[in-house]
PADOTI-16448 format. One record per residue: x, y, z of N, C-alpha, C, O in turn. Coordinates in steps of 0.1 Angstrom, whole numbers, plus 5000, padded with zeros to 4 digits. Layout:
N
XYZXYZXYZXYZ...
END
This chain:
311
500949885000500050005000500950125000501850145008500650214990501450324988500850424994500050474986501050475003499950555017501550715018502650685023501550785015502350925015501850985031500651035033502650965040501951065049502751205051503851255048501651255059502251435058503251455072503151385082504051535071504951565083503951615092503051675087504051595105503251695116504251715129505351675132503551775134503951855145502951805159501751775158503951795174502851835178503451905191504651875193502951965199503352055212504852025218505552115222505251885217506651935224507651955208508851935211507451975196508051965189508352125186509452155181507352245190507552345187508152445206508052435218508552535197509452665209508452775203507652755193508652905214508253005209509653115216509853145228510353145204511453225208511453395212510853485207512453395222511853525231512253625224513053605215511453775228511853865216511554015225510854025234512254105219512254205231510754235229510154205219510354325240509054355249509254465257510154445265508754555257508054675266507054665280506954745289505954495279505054505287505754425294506754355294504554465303505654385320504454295325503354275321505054235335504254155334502654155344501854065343502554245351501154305356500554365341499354355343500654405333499954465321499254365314498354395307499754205315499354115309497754095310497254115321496854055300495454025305495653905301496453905291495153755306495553625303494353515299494253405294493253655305491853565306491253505291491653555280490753445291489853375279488453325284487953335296488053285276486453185270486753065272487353005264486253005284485752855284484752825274485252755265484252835273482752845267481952965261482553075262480452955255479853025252479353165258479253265252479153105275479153205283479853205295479353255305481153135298481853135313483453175307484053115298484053275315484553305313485753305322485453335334487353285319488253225330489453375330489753455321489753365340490853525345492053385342491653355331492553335344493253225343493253145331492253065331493853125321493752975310493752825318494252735311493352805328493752665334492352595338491452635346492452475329491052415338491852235341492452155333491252225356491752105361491251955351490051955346492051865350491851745342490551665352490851625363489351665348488351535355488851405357488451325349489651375364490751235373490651245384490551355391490551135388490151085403491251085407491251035418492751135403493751135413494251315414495251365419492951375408493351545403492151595408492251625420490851605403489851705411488851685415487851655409488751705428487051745431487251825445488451835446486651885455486351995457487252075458487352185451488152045467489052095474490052145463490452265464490452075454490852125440490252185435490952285431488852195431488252315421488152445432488152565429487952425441487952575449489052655449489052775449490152565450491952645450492052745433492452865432491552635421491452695413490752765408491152815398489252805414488152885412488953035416489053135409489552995432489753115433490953205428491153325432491753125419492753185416492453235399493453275393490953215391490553255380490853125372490953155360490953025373490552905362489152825369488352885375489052705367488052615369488552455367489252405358487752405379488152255382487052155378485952155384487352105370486151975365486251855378487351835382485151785383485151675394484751585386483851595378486051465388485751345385484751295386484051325395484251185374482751125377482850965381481850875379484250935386484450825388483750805405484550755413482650835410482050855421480450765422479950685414480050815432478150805430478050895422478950965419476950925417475851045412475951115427476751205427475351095438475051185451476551225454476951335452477451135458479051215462479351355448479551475450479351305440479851405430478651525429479051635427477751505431476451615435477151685450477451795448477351645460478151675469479151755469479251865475479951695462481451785458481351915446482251995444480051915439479752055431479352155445479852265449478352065452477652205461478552225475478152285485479652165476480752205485481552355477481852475481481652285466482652435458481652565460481852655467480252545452479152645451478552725464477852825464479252655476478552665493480152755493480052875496480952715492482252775501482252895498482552965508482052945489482153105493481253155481481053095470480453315485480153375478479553485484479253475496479253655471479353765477477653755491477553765504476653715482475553655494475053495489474853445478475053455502474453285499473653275494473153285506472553265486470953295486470453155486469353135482471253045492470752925491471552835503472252735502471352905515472352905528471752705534470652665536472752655534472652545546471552565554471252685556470552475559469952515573469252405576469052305569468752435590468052305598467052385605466852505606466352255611464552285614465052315631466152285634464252355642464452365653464052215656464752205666463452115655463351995659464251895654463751775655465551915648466251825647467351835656467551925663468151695655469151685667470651725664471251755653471251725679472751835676473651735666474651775660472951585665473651495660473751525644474851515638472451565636472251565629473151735620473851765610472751785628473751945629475051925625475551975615475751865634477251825631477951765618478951785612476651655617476951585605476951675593477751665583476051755594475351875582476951975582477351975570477552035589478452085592479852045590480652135590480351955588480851865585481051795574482051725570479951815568480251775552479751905544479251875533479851995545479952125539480752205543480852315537481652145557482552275558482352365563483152445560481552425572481052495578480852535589480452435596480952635597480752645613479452755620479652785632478152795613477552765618476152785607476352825596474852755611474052725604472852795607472552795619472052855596470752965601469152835607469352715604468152865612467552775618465952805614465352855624465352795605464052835601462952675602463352555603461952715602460952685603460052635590460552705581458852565583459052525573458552615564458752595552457752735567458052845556459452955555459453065550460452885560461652965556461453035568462353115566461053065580460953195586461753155595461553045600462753245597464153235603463853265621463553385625464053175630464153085647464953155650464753255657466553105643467453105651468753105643468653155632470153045648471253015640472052945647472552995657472552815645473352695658474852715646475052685634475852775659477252745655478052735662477552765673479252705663480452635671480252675681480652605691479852755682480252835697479052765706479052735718478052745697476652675708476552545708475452505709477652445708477652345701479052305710479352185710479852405715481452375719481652305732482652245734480752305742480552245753479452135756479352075767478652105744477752025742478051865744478951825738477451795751477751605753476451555750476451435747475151605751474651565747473851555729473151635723474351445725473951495710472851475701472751505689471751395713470551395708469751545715468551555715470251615717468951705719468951815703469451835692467751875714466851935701467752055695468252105705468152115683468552245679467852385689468452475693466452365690465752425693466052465707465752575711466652355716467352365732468752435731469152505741469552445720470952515723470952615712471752705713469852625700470352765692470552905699469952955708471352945692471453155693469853195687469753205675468353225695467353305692466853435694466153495687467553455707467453625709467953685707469153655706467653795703468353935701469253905687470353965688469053805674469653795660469953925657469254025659471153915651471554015642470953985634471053865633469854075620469854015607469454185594469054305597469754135583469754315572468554215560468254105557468254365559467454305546468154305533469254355530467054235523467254215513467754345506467054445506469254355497469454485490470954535499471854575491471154525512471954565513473554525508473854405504474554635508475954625502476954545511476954565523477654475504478754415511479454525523479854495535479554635517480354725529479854755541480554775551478354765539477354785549477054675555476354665565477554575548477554405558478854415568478854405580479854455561480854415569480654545581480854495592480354645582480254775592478954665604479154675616478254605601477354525610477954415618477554375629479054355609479754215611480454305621480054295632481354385618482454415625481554525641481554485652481154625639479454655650479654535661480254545672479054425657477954355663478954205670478854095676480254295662481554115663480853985661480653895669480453995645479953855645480753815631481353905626480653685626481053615615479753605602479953575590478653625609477553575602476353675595475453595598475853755590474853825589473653755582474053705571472153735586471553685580470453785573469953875579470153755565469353805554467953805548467853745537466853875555465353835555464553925550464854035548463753895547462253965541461754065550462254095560460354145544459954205553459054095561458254165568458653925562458453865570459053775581458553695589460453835575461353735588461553635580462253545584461253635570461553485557463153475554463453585549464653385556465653355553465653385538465053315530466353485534466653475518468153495515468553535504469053475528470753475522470953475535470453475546472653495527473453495542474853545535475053545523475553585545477053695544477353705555476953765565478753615550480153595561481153685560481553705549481753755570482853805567483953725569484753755578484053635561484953525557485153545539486053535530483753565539483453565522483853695517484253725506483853765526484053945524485453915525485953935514485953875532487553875529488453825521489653855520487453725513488053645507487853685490488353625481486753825486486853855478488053945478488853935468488354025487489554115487490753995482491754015475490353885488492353845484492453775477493553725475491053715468491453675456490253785444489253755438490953855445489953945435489453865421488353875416490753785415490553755400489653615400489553525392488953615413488253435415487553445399487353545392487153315397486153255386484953255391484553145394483953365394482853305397481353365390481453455382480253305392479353345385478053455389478253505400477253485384476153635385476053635400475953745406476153485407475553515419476953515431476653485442477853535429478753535433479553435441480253435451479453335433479253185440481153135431481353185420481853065434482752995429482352925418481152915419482852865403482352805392482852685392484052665396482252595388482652435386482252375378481052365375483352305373482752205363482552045367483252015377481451935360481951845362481951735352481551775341482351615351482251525340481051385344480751315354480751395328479651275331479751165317480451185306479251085319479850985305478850955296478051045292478850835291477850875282476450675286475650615279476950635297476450535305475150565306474750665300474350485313472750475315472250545323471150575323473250585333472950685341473250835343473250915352473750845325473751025325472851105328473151205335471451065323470351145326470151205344470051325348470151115351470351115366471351205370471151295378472951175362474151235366473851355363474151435372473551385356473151575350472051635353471851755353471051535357469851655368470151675381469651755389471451545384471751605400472851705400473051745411473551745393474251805388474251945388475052025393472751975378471952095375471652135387472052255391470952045397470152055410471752135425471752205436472652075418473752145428474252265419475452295423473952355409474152405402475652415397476352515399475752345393476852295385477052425372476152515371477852425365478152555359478352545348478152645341478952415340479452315329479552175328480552125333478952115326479451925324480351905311480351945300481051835317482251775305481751665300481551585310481251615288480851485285482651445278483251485268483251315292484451265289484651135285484251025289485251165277485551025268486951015265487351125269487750955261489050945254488650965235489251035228487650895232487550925216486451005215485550925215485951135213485051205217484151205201482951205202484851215189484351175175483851035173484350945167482551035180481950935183480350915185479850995192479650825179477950855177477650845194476750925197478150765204477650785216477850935222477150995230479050965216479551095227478651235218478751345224477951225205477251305200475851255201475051345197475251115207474251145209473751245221472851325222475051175232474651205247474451425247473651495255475451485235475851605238474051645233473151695240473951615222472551625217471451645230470751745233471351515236470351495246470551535260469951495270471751635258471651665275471251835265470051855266471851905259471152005254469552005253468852095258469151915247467651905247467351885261466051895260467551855272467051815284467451975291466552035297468852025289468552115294469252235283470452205279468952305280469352425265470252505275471452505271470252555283470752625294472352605295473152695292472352475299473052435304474452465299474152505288475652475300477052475293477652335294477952275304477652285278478452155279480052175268480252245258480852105274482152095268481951925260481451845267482151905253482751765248483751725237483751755225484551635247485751575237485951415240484951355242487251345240488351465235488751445213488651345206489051525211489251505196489751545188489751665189490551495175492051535172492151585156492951575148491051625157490251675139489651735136488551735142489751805130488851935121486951895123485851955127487451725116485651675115484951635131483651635133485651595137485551565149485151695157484251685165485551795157484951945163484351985158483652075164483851955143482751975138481551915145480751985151481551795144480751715141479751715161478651685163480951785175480351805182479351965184478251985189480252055177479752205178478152185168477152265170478152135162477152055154476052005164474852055163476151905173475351865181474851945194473851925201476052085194475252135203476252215214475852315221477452155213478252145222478852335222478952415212479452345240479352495236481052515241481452625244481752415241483352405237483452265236482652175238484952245230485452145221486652115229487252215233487251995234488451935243488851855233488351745229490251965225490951895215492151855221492551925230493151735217494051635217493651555228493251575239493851425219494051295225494851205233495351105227495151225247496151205255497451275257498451215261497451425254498651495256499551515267500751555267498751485280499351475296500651395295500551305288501651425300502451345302502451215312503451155315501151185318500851115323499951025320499750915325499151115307498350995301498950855297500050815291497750775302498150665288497350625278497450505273496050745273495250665260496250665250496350565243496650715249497550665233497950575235497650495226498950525244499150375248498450265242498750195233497150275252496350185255495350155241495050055235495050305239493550285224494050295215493350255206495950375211496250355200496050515193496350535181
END
């Protein structure tokens, strides 16, 4: 077989030679387009690998202006978990705060606290209408751990601001009143946010974070193209998730274009990436189905091994 192939190139084969310059390196802007509408202060988004990201990784990189994809080598519920840890850890107001009923137990409190990271928690009632608030401090001398929330919350005399007010005017209350926590209510006493000055500080020192309208950290996560996508991407949506990676190693592929198809049709909204793929027709053939970025080359990590393995 008389087959001519073409010379190619690929990333470690090329340099980019240095050349004098005027700009320094604070004048640099570095940011780009993930997608159609998310946008990164940073060019870096974490590899979806179970030995690379999920929370604790996409928060480090949220806040430094890229974004962290979570592995979907998990349950559906753990990986639903690990989006709304990133989306819970910080933002300018919570509008979707942690909380518990006054008749649950200190046992149950802890556990809630504990898997979100958190130290302390607002206490409503089942139309939202805000009791109380149980945190470390009410909780620090405690042995017994069946009793009620309702026997050890903070209820008198709450601090709390209405709906509208400015971060600065939070922090002048926070710092006022020496608290960590401000809570955020209606003109019926109804819980509609919350603001830490944890969060206030934390926009000062990472000003270039990645995050989205509601001031929340951004994440991505990955899902495959198995029986249980549909489930993986409404629990997903439901932790509001920011992007799904539909991951594959051969991404030019009728499964990996049906799935991009039918999570667009399930949700239009949504921001999907899918790869990975090493061809002109291959990024066609996803941006085509729907997809609103493209994950081009096939095993480039120096730690990969699909090229190894698939060839």
């Amino acid at each position: 077989m008389n087959r001519k192939f073409k010379h190619a190139y690929t990333f470690d084969d090329l340099l980019l030679v240095p050349k004098y310059s005027e700009v320094l390196p604070s004048e640099v802007d570095v940011s780009t387009r993930l997608s159609r509408n998310i946008r990164l202060n940073i060019p870096l988004v974490s590899a979806a690998m179970d030995t690379v990201t999920e929370s604790a990784t996409a928060i480090t990189i949220a806040r430094h202006g890229g974004i962290g994809i979570i592995h979907r080598n998990m349950s559906i519920e753990r990986q639903k978990t690990e989006v709304e840890r990133v989306k819970k850890s910080e933002s300018g107001m919570i509008i979707d705060p942690v909380t518990v009923r006054p008749d649950q137990s200190i046992r149950e409190v802890l556990k809630i606290m504990e898997k979100f990271k958190i130290s302390g928690v607002p206490v409503v009632e089942e139309d939202n209408k805000l009791v109380g608030i149980i945190t470390n401090r009410d909780l620090r001398f405690e042995t017994d751990l069946d009793q009620k929330v309702a026997d050890v919350m903070t209820k008198d005399n709450l601090i709390t601001a209405k709906e509208g007010i400015t971060l600065e005017e939070s922090k002048k209350i926070l710092h006022e009143h020496r608290i960590e926590k401000l809570l955020i209510v209606d003109d019926e006493g109804r819980l509609k946010g919350l603001i830490t000055i944890k969060d206030i500080e934390k926009i000062k020192k990472y000003p270039n974070s990645c995050k989205d309208q509601l001031g929340r950290l951004r994440v991505g996560a990955a899902v495959g193209v198995g029986a249980d996508m549909e489930e993986r991407v409404s629990a997903l949506v439901e932790a509001n998730v920011d992007v799904v990676v539909v991951d594959a190693a051969h991404g030019h592929s009728k499964n990996v274009i049906k799935t991009v198809e039918r999570i667009k049709t399930l949700f239009p909204n949504l921001e999907v990436i899918a790869g990975n793929v090493a061809t002109a027709e291959g990024v066609k053939a996803l941006v085509d189905a729907g997809a609103d970025a493209v994950k081009v080359g096939v095993g480039p990590g120096s730690i990969c091994t699909t090229r190894i393995v698939a060839g």
